[in-house]
C-alpha positions as CSV (number, residue, x, y, z in Angstrom):
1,X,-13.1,27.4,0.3
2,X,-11.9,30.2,2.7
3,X,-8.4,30.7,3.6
4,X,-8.4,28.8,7.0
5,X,-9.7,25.7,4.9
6,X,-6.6,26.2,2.3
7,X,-4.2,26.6,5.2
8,X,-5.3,23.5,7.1
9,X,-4.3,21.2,3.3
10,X,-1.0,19.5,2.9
11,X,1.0,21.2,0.1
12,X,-0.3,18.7,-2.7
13,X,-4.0,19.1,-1.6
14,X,-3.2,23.2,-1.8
15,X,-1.3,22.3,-5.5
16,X,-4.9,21.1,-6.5
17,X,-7.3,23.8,-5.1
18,X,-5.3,26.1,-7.1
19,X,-5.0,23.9,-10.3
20,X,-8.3,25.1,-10.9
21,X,-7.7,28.7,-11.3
22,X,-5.9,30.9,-13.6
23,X,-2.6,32.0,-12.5
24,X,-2.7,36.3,-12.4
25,X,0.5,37.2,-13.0
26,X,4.4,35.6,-11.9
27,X,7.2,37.5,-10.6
28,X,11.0,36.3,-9.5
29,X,12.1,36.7,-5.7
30,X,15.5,35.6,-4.8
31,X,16.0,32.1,-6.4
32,X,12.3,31.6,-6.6
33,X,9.4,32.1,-9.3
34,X,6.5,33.3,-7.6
35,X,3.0,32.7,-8.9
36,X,0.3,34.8,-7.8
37,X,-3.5,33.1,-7.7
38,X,-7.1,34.5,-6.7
39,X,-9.5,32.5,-4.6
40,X,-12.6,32.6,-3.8
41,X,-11.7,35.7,-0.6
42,X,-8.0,35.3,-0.6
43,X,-4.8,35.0,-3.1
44,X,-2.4,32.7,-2.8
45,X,1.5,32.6,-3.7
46,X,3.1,29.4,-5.2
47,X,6.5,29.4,-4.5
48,X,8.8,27.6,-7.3
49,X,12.3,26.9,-7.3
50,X,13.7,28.3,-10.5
51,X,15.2,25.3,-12.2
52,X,13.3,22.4,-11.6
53,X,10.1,24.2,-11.0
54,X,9.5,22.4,-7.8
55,X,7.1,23.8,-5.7
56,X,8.6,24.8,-2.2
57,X,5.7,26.8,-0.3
58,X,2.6,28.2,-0.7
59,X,1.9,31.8,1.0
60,X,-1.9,32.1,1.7
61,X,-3.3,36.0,2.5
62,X,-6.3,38.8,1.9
63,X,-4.0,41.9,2.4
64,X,-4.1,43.7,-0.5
65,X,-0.8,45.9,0.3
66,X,1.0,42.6,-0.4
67,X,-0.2,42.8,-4.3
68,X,2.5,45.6,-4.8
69,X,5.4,43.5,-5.8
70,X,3.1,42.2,-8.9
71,X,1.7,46.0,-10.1
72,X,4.2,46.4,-12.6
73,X,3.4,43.4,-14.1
74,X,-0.5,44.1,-14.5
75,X,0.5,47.4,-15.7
76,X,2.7,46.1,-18.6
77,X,0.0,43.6,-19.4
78,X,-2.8,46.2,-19.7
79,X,-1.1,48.9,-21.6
80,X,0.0,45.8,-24.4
């Protein structure tokens, strides 16, 4: 699937496409958990509200400048 595909999905169809793969590493923005996935040429952000865990958006993109927010995290889990 290619990131055009994933964007074109209603946000349940994008829920599945992603239930498939692991989920890299999390991080909290504002009121929201943020999960970070890898597709096939692409990552993709699940958006959760804290609480309930609902899922409000997913952010689809191939820039890897927008990885920075989760470097501490992959640092922390590789020098454990």
């Amino acid at each position: 699937m290619d990131i055009y595909t994933f964007l074109s999905l209603s946000k349940e169809e994008q829920a599945n496409a992603i239930a498939a793969t692991d989920c890299l590493s999390e991080r909290q923005e504002a009121l929201f958990k943020v999960k970070l996935y890898a597709m096939s040429d692409f990552y993709v952000e699940m958006f959760c509200t804290e609480g309930e865990g609902e899922v409000v958006k997913f952010k689809a993109f191939k820039s890897r400048r927008l990885l920075v927010p989760y470097l501490d995290n992959f640092m922390a889990s590789v020098l454990a």
